[in-house]
N, C-alpha and C positions, 0 to 999 in steps of 0.2 A: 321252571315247573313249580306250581303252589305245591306246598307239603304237603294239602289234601286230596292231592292226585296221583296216581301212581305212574312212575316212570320207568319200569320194567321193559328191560330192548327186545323182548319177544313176549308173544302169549304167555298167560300160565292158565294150567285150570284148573280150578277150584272144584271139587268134587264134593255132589249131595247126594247122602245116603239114608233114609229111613230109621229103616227097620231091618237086620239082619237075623233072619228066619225064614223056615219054609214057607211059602206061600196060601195061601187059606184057600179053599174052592174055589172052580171058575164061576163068575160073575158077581166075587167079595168087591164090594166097594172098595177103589184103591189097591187094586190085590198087585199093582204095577211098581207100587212102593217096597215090595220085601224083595229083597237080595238072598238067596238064599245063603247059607255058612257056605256051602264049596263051593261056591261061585263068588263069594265074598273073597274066601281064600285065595281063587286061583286069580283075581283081578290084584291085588295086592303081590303075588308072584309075577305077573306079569309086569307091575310095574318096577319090581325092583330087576328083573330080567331086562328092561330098555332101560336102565339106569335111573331112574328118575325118584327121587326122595320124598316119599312123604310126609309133609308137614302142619303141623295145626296154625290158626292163623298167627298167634304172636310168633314162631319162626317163619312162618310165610312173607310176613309184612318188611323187613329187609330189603326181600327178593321184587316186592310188588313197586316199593320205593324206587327201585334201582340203587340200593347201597350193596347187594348182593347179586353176585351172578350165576346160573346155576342153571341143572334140568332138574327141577321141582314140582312138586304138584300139592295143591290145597286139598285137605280130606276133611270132610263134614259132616255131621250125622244131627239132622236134623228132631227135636223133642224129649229127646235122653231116657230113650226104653232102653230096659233093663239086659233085651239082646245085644245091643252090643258091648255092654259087659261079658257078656259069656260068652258072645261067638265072633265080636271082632277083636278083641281088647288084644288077645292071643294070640292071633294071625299079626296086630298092628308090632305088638313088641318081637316077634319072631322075626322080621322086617326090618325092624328100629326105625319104626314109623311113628310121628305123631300125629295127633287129629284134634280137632275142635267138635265136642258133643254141646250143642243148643239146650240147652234144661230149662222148662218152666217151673219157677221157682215155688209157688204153690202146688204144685201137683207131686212132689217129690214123692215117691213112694207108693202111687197113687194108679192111675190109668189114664190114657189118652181121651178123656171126658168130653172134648171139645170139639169129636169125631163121632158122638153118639144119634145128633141127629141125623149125620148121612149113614146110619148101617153099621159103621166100622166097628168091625169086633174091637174087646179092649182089652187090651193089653200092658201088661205091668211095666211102670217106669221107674228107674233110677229112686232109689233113696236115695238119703242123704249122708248115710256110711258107703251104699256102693259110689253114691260119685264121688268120694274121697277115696275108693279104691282103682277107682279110673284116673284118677289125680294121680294119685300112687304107681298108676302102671305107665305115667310119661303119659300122660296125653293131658289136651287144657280143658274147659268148662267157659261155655260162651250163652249169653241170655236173648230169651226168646218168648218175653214178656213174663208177668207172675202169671197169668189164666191160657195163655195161647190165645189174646182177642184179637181180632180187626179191627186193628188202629182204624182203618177207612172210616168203620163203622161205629166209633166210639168217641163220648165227648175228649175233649183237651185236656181236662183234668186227669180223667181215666188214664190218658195215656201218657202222660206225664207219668203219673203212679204209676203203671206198667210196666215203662221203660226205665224209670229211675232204682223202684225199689225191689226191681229182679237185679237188677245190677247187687245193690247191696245184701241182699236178703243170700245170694247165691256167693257173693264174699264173704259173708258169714259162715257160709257152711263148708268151703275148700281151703278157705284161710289165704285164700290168693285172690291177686286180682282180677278181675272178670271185666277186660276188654271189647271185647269182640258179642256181636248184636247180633242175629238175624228174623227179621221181619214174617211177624205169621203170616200163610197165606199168601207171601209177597204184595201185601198190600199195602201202600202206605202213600203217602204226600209228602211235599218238599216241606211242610210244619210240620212230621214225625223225622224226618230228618234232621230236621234243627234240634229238634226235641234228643235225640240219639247223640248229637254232638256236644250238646249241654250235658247231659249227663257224664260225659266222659270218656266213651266206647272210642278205640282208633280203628277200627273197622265196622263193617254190617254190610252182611249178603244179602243177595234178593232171588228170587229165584227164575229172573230173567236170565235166559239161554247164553251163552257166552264164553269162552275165554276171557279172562283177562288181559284187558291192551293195556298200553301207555296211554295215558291222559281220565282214564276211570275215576269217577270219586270213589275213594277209600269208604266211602258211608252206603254207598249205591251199588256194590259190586256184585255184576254176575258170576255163576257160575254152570257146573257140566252133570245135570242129571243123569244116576245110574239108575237103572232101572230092573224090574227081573225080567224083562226081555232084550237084556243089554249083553252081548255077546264079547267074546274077547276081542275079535277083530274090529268090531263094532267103538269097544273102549279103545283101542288104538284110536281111530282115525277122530276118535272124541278129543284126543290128548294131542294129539299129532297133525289136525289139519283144520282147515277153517268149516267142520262138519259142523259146530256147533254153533260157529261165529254166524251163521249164516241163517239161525234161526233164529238170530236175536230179534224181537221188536219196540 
C-alpha cells in the first residue's frame, strides 16, 4: 500500500461541523450549517456512549494508515468561528475528545467575509489568542487557505500563496505545526493537490460524502456532514453504516 493511501481495515468517519450555535431564521442562507450547543452536546455523548474516540486529524492519521486499530472517529469544524470555542471546546474536553478547527489565516479575529455575497449573516471568528486557547484546550488547528478562495477559480500563483502561506502564517500563531488542509468549497483539481503536498500538509479533507475506506488519498479524503437537521439516530447509521458511503460521487 503507498504511504499516501490510507490502509485502515474498516471505515472511519470523518465528521464536518460549521458552526455551533442556534440557528438563524427560516430561509438564512446555509441555516443547515449550525449545530445547535445541545445537540452539539448530545451527539458527542452519544458518541462516547458507543465507544468511539474522538480525534483531530494528527491522532486520527495512525488509524487511517493502518498503524492503529480502534473505534474512532474524525471531528472537524470547518473556518474557526469563535462558537466552537465557547460551545464545543467544553463539550470536546468533558469527552476527552480532540478535533481539527480549519482557520483562515487572514480572517483571524475577523468574520466569515467570504459568505457575504450569498446573504450569510457574519459571524465572528477565532482570534489569534482564542486559537491559542483552543490549542490549549487539546484540540489541533488545520489550514483552510489565507482568504477562504476557490482554488478552481483562482490563478496558480494565488494558490500557491494560499496553500503555502496559511500554512505558515497559522504556525506562527500556535507555535505548532499545521499539518492537516481542507479545501474551500471542496473545490479543487489534481494541480491544488500537488500544490497541498509540496507544501507539506499529511492530510486534506474535501467534502465529498464518505467514510473513510482503505485505499483513499490521504490528500483527497472524504468525509460525514453533520447537519442541524441531523438527528441522533440519523448520526448513528452516519457512523455505523454504508448511509454516507453511498452518497459519495
Amino acid at each position: 500500500m503507498s504511504p499516501s493511501l490510507t490502509a485502515n481495515s474498516r471505515p472511519i468517519p470523518v465528521l464536518t461541523y460549521h458552526q455551533i450555535a442556534p440557528a438563524p431564521a427560516k430561509g438564512a442562507p446555509f441555516r443547515s450549517l449550525y449545530v445547535a450547543p445541545q445537540a452539539f452536546a448530545r451527539q458527542m455523548a452519544l458518541l462516547k456512549f458507543l465507544d468511539y474516540r474522538g480525534l483531530c486529524m494528527s491522532e486520527l492519521l495512525p488509524y487511517l494508515k493502518g498503524e492503529r486499530k480502534g473505534r474512532v472517529v474524525g471531528i472537524t469544524f470547518d473556518d474557526g468561528f469563535l462558537n466552537n470555542l465557547t460551545h464545543a471546546l467544553p463539550v470536546l474536553r468533558r469527552h476527552g475528545f480532540s478535533s481539527t478547527c480549519y482557520a483562515v489565516s487572514q480572517q483571524l479575529g475577523r468574520s466569515n467575509a467570504w459568505d457575504l455575497n450569498a446573504g450569510v449573516a457574519q459571524t465572528p471568528l477565532m482570534s489569534a489568542v482564542q486559537l491559542q486557547q483552543w490549542c490549549a484546550g487539546g484540540q489541533e488547528v488545520g489550514a483552510h487557505t489565507r482568504h477562504h478562495v476557490n482554488l478552481s477559480q483562482s490563478s496558480a500563483a494565488t494558490c500557491m500563496d494560499e496553500i503555502s502561506r496559511c500554512k505558515s502564517e497559522l504556525e506562527t500563531v500556535t507555535g505548532a505545526p499545521v499539518q492537516h488542509f481542507c479545501y474551500p468549497y471542496g473545490e479543487f483539481t489534481a494541480v491544488h493537490v500537488a500544490m497541498v503536498r509540496a507544501a507539506g500538509f499529511a492530510s486534506a479533507t474535501t467534502t465529498q460524502r464518505s467514510r473513510c475506506q482503505s485505499g483513499e488519498d490521504l490528500l483527497q479524503l472524504p468525509r460525514v456532514p453533520v447537519l442541524r437537521s441531523t438527528s441522533l439516530p440519523l448520526l448513528w447509521l452516519k457512523l455505523a453504516s454504508g448511509y454516507e458511503d453511498r452518497r459519495r460521487t
